[in-house]
LOVEX-91767 format. One record per residue: residue in three letters; y, z, x of N, C-alpha, C in turn. Coordinates in Angstrom, 2 decimals. Layout:
ala,Y,Z,X,Y,Z,X,Y,Z,X
...
This chain:
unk,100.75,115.70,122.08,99.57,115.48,122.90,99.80,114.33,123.88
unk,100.47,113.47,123.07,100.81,112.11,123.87,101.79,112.63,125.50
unk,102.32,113.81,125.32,103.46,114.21,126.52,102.19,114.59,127.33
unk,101.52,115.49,126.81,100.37,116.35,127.81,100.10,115.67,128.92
unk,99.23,114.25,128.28,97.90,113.27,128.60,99.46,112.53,129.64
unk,100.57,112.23,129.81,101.59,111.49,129.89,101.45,112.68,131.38
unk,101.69,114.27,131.17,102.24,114.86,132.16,100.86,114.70,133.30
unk,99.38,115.35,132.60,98.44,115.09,133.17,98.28,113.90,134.06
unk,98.50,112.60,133.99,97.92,111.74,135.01,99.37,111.51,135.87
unk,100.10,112.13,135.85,101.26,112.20,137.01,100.66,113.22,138.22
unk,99.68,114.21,138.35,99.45,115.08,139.21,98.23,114.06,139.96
unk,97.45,113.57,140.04,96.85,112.38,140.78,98.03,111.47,141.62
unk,99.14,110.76,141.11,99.91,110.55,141.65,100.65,111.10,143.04
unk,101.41,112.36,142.21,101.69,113.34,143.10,100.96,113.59,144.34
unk,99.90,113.94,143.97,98.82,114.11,144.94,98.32,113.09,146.10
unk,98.34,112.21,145.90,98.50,111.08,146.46,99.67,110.37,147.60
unk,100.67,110.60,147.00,101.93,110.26,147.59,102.71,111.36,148.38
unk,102.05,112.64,147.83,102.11,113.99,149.24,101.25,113.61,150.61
unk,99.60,113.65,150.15,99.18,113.04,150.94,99.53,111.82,152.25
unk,99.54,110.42,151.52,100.45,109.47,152.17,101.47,109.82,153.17
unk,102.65,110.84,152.45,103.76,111.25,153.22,103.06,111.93,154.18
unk,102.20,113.16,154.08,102.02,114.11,155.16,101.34,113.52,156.51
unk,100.25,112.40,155.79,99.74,112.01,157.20,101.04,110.91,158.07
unk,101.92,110.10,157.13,102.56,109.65,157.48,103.87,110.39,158.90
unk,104.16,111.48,158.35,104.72,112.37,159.46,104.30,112.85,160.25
unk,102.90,112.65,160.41,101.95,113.65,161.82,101.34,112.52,162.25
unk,101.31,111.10,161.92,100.88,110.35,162.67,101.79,109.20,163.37
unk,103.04,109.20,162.60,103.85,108.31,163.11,104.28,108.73,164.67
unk,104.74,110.63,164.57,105.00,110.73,165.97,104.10,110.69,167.34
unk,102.76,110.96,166.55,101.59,110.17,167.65,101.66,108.87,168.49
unk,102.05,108.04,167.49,101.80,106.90,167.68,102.64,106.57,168.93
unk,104.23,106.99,168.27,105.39,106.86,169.59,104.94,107.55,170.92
unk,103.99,108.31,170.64,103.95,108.85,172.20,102.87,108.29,172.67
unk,102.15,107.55,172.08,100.81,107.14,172.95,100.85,105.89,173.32
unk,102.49,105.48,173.78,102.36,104.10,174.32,102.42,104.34,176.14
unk,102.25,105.72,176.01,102.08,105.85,177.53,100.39,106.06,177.87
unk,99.96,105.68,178.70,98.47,105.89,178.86,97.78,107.43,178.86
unk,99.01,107.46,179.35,98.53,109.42,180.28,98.43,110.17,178.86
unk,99.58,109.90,177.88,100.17,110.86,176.96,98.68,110.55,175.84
unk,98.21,108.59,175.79,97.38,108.23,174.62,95.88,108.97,175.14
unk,95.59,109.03,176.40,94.62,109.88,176.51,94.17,111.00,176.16
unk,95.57,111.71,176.71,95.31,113.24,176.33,95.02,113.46,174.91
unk,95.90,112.44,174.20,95.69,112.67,172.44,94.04,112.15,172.15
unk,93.87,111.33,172.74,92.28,111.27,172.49,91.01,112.10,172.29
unk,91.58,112.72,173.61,90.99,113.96,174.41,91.03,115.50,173.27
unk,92.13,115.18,172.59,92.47,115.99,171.92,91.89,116.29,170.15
unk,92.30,114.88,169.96,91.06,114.99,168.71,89.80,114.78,168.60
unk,89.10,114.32,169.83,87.88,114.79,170.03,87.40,115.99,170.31
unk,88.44,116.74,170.90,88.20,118.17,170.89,88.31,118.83,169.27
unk,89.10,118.77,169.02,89.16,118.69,167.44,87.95,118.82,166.23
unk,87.57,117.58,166.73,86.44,116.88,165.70,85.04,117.44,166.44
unk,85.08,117.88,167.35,84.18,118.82,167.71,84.05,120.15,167.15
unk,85.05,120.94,167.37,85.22,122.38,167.16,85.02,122.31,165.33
unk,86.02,121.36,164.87,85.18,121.69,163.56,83.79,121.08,163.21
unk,83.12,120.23,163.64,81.63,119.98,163.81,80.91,121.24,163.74
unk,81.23,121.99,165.06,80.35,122.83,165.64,80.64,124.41,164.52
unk,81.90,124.21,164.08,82.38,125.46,163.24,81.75,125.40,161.59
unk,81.98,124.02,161.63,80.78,124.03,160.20,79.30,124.12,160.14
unk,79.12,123.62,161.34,77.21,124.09,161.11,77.18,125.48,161.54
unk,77.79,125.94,162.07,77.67,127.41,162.44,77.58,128.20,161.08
unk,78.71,127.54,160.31,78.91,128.49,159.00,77.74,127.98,157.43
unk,77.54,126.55,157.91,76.64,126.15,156.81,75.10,127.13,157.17
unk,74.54,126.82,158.55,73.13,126.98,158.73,72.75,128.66,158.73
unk,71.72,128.93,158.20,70.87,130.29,157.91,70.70,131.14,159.24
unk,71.14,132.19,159.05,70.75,133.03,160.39,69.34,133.30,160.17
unk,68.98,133.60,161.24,67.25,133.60,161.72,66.93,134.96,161.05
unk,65.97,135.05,160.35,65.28,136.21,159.50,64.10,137.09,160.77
unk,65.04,138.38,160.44,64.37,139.10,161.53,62.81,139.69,161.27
């Protein structure tokens, strides 16, 4: 039982340190490119577009269609 409880709290870990890594690789190469103005804009531009579309894609899918 002692291995189980031992294997069990290694997947929180795991989970964690995938995490870490993944944003770590999709944000580091951001970063290098947005020391140009033109390039840090567009990325701006970009995850605000982003953070919109899924805004607008989740209330679409949360809220009740109108009862005919």
């Amino acid at each position: 039982m002692k291995d189980f409880l031992l294997n069990v709290t290694r997947y929180p870990r795991y989970l964690v340190a995938f995490g870490l890594g993944l944003l770590n690789s999709v944000f580091e190469p951001l970063a290098a490119r947005s020391r140009n103005p033109i390039t840090a804009i567009a990325l701006i531009g970009a995850l605000v577009s982003g953070f919109l579309s899924l805004t607008l894609v989740l209330r679409a899918m949360v809220t009740a269609a109108p009862q005919a």
